[in-house]
N, C-alpha and C positions, 0 to 999 in steps of 0.2 A: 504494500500500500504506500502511494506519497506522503512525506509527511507534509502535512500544510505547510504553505510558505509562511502564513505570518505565525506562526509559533517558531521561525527560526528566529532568535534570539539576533544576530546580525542584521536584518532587513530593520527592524527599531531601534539598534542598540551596534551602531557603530562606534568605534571608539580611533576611527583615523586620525577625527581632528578633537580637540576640546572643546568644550562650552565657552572657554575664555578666545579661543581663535574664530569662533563663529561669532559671538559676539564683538569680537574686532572690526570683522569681517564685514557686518553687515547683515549677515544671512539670517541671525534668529534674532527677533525683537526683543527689545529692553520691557520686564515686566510695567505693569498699569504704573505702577509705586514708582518708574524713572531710574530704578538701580537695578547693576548686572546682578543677579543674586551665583557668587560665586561659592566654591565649599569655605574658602579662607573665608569671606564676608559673612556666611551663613554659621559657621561658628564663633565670630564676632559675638555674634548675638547670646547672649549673656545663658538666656535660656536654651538655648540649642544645645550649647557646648556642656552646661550643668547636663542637661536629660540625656543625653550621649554620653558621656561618662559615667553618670551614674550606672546606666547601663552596663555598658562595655564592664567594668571596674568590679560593679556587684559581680556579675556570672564571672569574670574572674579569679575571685577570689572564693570560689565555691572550690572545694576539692570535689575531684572526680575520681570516683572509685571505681573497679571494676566488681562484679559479681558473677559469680558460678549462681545458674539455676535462671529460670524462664525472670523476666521482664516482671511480670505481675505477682510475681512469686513472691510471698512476705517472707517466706524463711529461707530467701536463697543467701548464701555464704560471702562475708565482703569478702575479698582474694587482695588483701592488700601489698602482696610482694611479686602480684603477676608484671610480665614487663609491661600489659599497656597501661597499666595504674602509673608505674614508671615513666612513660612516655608523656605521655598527659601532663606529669607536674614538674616535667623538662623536656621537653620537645625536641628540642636542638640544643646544639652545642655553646650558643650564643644567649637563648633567652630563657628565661624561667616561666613556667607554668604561666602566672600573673602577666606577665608581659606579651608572651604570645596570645593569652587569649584574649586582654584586652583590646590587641590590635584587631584581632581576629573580628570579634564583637565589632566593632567602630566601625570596619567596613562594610559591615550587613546593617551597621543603622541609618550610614550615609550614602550609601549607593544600591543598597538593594539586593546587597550579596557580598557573601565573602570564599575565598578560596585561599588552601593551603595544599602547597604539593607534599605529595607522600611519598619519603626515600622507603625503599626495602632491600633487605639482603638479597643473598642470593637464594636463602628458603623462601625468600616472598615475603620476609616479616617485616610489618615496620619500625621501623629505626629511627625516624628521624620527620619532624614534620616542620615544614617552612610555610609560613603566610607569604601568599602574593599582592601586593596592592589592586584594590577592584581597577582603578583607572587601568595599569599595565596589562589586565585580562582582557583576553575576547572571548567570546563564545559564542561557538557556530554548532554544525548536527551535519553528523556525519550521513549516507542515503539511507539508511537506516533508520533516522530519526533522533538516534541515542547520542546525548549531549557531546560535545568535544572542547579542551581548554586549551587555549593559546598563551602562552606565557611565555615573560622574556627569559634566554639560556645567557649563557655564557658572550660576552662581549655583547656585540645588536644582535644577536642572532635571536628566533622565536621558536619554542618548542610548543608539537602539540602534545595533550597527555587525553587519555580516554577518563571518564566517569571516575575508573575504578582508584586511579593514578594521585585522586586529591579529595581533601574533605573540601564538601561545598555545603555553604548554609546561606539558603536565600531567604531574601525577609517575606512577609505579604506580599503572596505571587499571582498574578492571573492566570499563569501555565504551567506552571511547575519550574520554570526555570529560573528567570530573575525576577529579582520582588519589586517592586513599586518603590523608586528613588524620590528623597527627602525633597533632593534638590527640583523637582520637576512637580509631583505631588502639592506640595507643599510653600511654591513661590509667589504668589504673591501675598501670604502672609507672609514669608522671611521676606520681602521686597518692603512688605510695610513696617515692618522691626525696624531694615534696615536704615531705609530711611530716614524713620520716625529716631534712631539714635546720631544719623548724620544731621539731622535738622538740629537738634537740642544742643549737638559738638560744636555747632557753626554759631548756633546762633548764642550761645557763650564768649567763643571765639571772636564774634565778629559785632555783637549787640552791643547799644549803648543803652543808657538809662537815667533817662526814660529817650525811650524811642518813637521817632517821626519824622518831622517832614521840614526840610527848614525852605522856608519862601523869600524870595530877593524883590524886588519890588522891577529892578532894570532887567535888562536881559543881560544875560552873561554868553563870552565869549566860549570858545571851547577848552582853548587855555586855563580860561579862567576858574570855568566849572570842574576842570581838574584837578588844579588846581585847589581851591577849596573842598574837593571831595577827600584831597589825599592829607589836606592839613587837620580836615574834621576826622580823618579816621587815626592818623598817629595820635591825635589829641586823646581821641576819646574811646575807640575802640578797643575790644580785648578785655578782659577779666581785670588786669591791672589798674583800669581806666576808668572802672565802676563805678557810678555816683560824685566822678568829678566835676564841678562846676564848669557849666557853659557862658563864654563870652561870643556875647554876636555881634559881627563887623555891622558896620551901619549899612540901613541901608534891607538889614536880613530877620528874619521872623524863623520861631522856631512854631511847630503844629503837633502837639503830640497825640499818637495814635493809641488808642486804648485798649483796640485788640488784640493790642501783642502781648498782651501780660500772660504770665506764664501758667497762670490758673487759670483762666480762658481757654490758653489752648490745651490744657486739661493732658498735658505729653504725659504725665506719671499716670492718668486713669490709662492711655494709649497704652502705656507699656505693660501696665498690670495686665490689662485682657487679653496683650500678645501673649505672655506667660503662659495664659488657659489656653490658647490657640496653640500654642507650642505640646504641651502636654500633650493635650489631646492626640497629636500628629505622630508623637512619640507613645501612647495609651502607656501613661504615666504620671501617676498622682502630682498636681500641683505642690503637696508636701516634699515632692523631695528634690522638686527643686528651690526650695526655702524662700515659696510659698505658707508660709505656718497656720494663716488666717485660721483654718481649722484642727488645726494640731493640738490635742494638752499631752498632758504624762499619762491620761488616764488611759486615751487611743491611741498611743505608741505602735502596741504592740499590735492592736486590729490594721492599722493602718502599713506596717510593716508586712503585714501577711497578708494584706492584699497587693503591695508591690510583689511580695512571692509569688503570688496565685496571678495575679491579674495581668502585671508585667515582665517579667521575670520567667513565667510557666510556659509561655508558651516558645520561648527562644529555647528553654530548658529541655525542651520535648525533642526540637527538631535535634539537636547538638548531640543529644542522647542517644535518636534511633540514627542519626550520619555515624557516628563513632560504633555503634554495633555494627549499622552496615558497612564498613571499611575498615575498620582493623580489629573486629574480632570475631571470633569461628563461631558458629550455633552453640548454646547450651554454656553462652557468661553472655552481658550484658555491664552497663555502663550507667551510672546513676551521679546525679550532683547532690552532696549532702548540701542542706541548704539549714541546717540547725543553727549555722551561724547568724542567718539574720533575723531567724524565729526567735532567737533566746529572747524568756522575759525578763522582767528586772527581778530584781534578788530575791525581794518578796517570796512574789510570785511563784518564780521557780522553788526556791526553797520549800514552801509550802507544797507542792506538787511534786517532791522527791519526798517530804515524811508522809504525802499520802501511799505513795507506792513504796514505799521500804514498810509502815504497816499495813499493808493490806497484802502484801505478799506478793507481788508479779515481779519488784525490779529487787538486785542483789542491792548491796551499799557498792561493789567493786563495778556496777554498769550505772551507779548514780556518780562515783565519781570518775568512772570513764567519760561521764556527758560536762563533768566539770573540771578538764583538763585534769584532772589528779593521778597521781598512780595508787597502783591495785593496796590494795592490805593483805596482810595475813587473815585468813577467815572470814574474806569481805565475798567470796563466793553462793554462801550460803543464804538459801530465802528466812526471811521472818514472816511468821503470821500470828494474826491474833489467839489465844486459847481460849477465848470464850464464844469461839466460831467455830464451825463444820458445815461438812457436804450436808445438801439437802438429803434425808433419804424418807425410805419409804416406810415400813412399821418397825424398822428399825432404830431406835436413838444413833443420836450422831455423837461421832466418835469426836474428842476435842484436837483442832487441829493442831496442837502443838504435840499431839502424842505421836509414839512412830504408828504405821500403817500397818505395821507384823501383826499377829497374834500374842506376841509376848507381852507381860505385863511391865515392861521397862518403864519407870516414868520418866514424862519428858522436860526434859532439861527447861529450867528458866535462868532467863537474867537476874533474879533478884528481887525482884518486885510481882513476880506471880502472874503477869500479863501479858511477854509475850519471851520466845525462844525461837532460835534456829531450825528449818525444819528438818523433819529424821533424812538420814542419809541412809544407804544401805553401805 
C-alpha cells in the first residue's frame, strides 16, 4: 500500500532552511503582534522558559529503574544493577543521567520531538545513548512507510538510522510522528508576550515623564526639529532622566498625554494573563511557574500530584513504553519512580508511616528505605496489633500477635502488652 504523502513528515516539516532565514527572506510573514517569534525570543519570555524547564528538569531528575515482570504487574522485581538501569542514569560518556535527559525533555517541549541515537555493541546491546538536537534532524519514511532519521555524522556529512537505531519521543502528535511545535502552535500569543515585554523595555528606555506632545507656535526647519528632538531626548530620556524638570525655549508649549500612564495600559494585567496563556500551551499548573495566587501549605501536596498526574504523566508514559520498546527484551520493563515529588511534608508523612508500621503491611526497614535511611538490625520484621485477628467463621480468632503453629508458644511483646513482631517460622 502507499503511504500517504502528507503523513511524510518532510513534505510539512522541512528543515533546509530556518525560520530565522525565511523570515529574512521575506517568504513567511511576521506574526499579527509585529515580532519574529524566534526559539531564543520565545524563551525570553519569562514564562516559556520557567514551564520548559520545569518540565525538562522534573522528568529529569526522576530515577528510572528497570523491572523484571509485565508492565502492570505490582509485584514485579526493581533489577537495580541490570545495565539498562545503568545506562539510563549515565548515558554517555560525557553526560549524567540529569543532563541528558533534561536536554532530551526540552527538545520535545520546543519542537515537537526529541531524538537520541543509540550506540550498541556488537551483541546488539546498548551502550551508549546520545541526544540529537531537533533542529539538526530530519525525518522522512522510507517506501514502506516506516519512519527514517537523518542526523549529522562525522564532519558535514548526514547519517540515516532506521526507527530501531534511536529513542524518539514526540510531543502531541496528529500522526504519530512529530508532535505539534511551540513555536508554530503557539505564536501569536509568544508574539504578544513578546512584544508586550519589548514595548515596556523601550518605553522605560526611551519614556519621559510625564509624556506628550510639545507645540512651537513657528514652523520649524528640519534642522531645526532635529535638532530639538535630539536635545529633548539627551535631556530627558532614559530611566536616568526620570522626573527631571523641563525648561521650554520660547516660543514652545508642552501637551501632556494621559494615556500613556502605565496603569492605563494595564502591561502587568497583559503579562499576568500571558502566564495562563503560556500554561495552558504547556498543560501546566500556573503554580509552578510562581504563579502562587492559589497556592497555600495546605494544597502543596494536591497540587504537586496533579503536576505528576496531569503534566508530568503523560511524557512519563511515552519515555516509559520508547525505553521498553528499544533497549529492553520482553518480560523487564522501565518505570520512573516519581516518590520524589509526591513526598508530603513531615507531618504528614510521618503520621502515615506509624499508620503502616501498626497496622502491619510496611516493615520499619521499607519505612526507612522510603526515608533515605539505612536498614536496622531487626527492622525486617512486620508489627501488628494483639488485640486484632482474621475474621473467621465459628471459630474465635486467634490474636494476631500469637504464632500461626498449633503450639502454645506465647507471643512475644515489647513491653507494654500491645503490640510484637510477627511469628517467623
Amino acid at each position: 500500500m502507499k503511504w500517504p504523502s502528507w503523513l511524510n513528515p518532510r513534505n510539512w516539516f522541512r528543515r533546509d532552511l530556518t525560520l530565522e532565514q525565511l523570515l529574512g527572506a521575506g517568504f513567511v510573514r511576521p506574526p499579527v503582534a509585529g515580532v519574529n517569534v524566534t526559539t531564543e525570543a520565545a524563551l525570553g519570555v519569562s514564562a516559556v522558559f520557567c514551564a520548559d524547564r520545569v518540565i525538562a528538569e522534573d522528568l529529569a531528575t526522576l530515577p528510572m529503574l528497570v523491572y523484571r515482570g509485565e508492565r502492570l504487574d505490582d509485584g514485579a522485581t526493581p533489577l537495580p544493577n541490570d545495565p539498562i538501569t545503568a545506562l539510563l542514569a549515565q548515558p554517555n560518556s560525557e553526560m549524567t543521567g540529569p543532563v541528558f535527559w533534561s536536554a532530551f525533555q526540552h527538545n520535545a517541549n520546543v519542537w515537537g520531538f526529541a531524538v537520541a541515537e543509540i550506540v550498541r555493541d556488537g551483541a546488539g546491546r546498548a551502550v551508549e545513548l546520545w541526544p540529537v538536537p531537533s533542529p539538526a534532524a530530519r525525518l522522512d519514511r522510507d517506501a514502506a512507510g516506516r519512519l527514517l532519521f537523518e542526523v549529522p555524522g562525522e564532519g558535514n556529512t548526514r547519517v540515516t538510522l532506521t526507527a530501531a537505531e534511536v529513542l524518539f519521543l514526540p510531543g502531541f502528535t496528529p500522526d504519530g510522528s512529530i508532535g505539534f511545535q511551540l513555536l508554530n502552535i503557539a505564536r501569536q500569543t509568544l508574539g504578544m508576550a513578546i512584544a508586550a515585554q519589548r514595548f515596556g523595555a523601550s518605553r522605560f528606555a526611551n519614556g519621559m515623564n510625564p509624556s506628550g506632545l510639545i507645540k512651537h507656535n513657528g514652523i520649524l526647519s528640519d534642522a531645526a526639529r532635529e535638532n530639538m528632538r535630539a536635545s529633548w531626548k539627551a535631556l530627558y530620556a532614559g530611566t536616568e532622566a526620570a522626573a527631571v524638570p523641563m525648561i521650554l525655549e520660547e516660543g514652545t508649549g508642552w501637551e501632556k498625554f494621559d494615556l500613556q500612564h502605565n496603569d492605563q495600559l494595564q502591561l502587568v494585567e497583559l503579562l499576568d494573563l500571558l502566564v495562563d496563556e503560556v500554561a495552558r500551551f504547556f498543560n501546566i499548573s500556573p503554580v509552578k511557574l510562581h504563579k502562587l495566587g492559589r497556592a497555600t501549605w495546605s494544597n502543596l501536596e494536591t497540587l504537586n500530584r496533579d503536576h505528576v498526574i496531569t503534566t508530568l504523566g503523560p511524557w512519563i508514559a511515552k519515555r516509559d513504553a520508547e525505553v521498553n520498546a528499544k533497549l529492553l527484551t520482553p518480560g523487564r520493563h522501565c518505570r520512573h519512580i516519581v516518590d520524589r515529588l509526591l513526598a508530603a511534608d513531615t507531618q504528614v508523612r510521618f503520621a502515615a508511616w506509624s499508620s503502616a508500621l501498626t497496622a502491619g503491611w510496611m516493615t520499619p526497614n521499607e519505612v526507612r528505605k522510603r526515608e533515605d535511611l539505612p536498614p536496622i538490625a531487626g527492622g525486617d520484621k512486620l508489627y501488628r496489633p494483639l488485640n486484632q485477628g482474621p475474621a473467621a467463621g465459628d471459630h474465635p480468632a486467634e490474636p494476631l500477635g500469637r504464632p500461626t503453629d498449633d503450639t502454645d508458644t506465647e507471643a512475644p511483646t515489647d513491653g507494654t502488652g500491645t503490640t510484637a513482631p510477627a511469628a517467623t517460622e
